[in-house]
C-alpha positions in Angstrom: 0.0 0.0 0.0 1.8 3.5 -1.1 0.9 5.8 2.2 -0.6 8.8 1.8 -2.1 10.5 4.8 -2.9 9.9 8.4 -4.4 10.6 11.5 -3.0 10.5 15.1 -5.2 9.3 17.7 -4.7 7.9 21.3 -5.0 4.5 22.1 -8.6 4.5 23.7 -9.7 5.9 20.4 -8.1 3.1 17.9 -10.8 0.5 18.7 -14.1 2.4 17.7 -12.2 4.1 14.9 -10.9 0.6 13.3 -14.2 -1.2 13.2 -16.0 2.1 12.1 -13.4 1.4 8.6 -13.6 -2.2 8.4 -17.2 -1.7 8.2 -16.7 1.1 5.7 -14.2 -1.0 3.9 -11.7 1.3 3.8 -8.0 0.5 3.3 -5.5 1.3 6.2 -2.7 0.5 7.8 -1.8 1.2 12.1 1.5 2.6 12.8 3.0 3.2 15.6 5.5 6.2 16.5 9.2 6.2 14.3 12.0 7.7 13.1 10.0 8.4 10.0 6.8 9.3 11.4 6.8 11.3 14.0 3.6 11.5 16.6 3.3 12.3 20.2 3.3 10.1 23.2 0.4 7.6 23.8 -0.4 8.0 19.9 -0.5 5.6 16.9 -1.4 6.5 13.9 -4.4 5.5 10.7 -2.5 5.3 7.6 -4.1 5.6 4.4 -3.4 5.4 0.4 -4.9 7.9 -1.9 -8.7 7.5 -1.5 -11.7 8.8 -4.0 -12.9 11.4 -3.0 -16.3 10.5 -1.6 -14.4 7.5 0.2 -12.0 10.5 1.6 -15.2 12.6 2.7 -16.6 9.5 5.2 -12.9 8.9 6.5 -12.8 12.9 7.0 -16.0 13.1 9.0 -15.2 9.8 11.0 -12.0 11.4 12.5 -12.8 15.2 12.0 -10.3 16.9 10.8 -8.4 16.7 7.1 -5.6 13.9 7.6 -1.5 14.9 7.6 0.3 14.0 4.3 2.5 10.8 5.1 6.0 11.6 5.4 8.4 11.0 2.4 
């Protein structure tokens, strides 16, 4: 999967937020912290590829916010 954007959430948050995308069917990957990607304690982060856009609207209401590009 080429990694495009993200969201960083807390851990209390990862469990609603993954079954809320299964059941959407969206594609995603969970990361935690690295050299590469940088997030703050107690945070993991939703990874994404490039999504349509009506697929990007759902994932963009689900977590509230536009998503962070992915570093490169």
């Amino acid at each position: 999967m080429e990694k495009s954007f993200y969201y960083s959430v807390s851990w209390p948050d990862i469990s609603y937020l993954k079954v809320a995308l299964e059941i959407m069917e969206v594609p995603f990957l969970i990361e935690q912290p690295s050299d590469r990607l940088q997030l703050p304690p107690g945070e993991v982060a939703f990874v994404f590829p490039d999504l349509n856009v009506r697929v990007y609207q759902g994932v963009r209401e689900l977590f509230g916010s536009h998503g962070q590009r992915y570093p490169s």
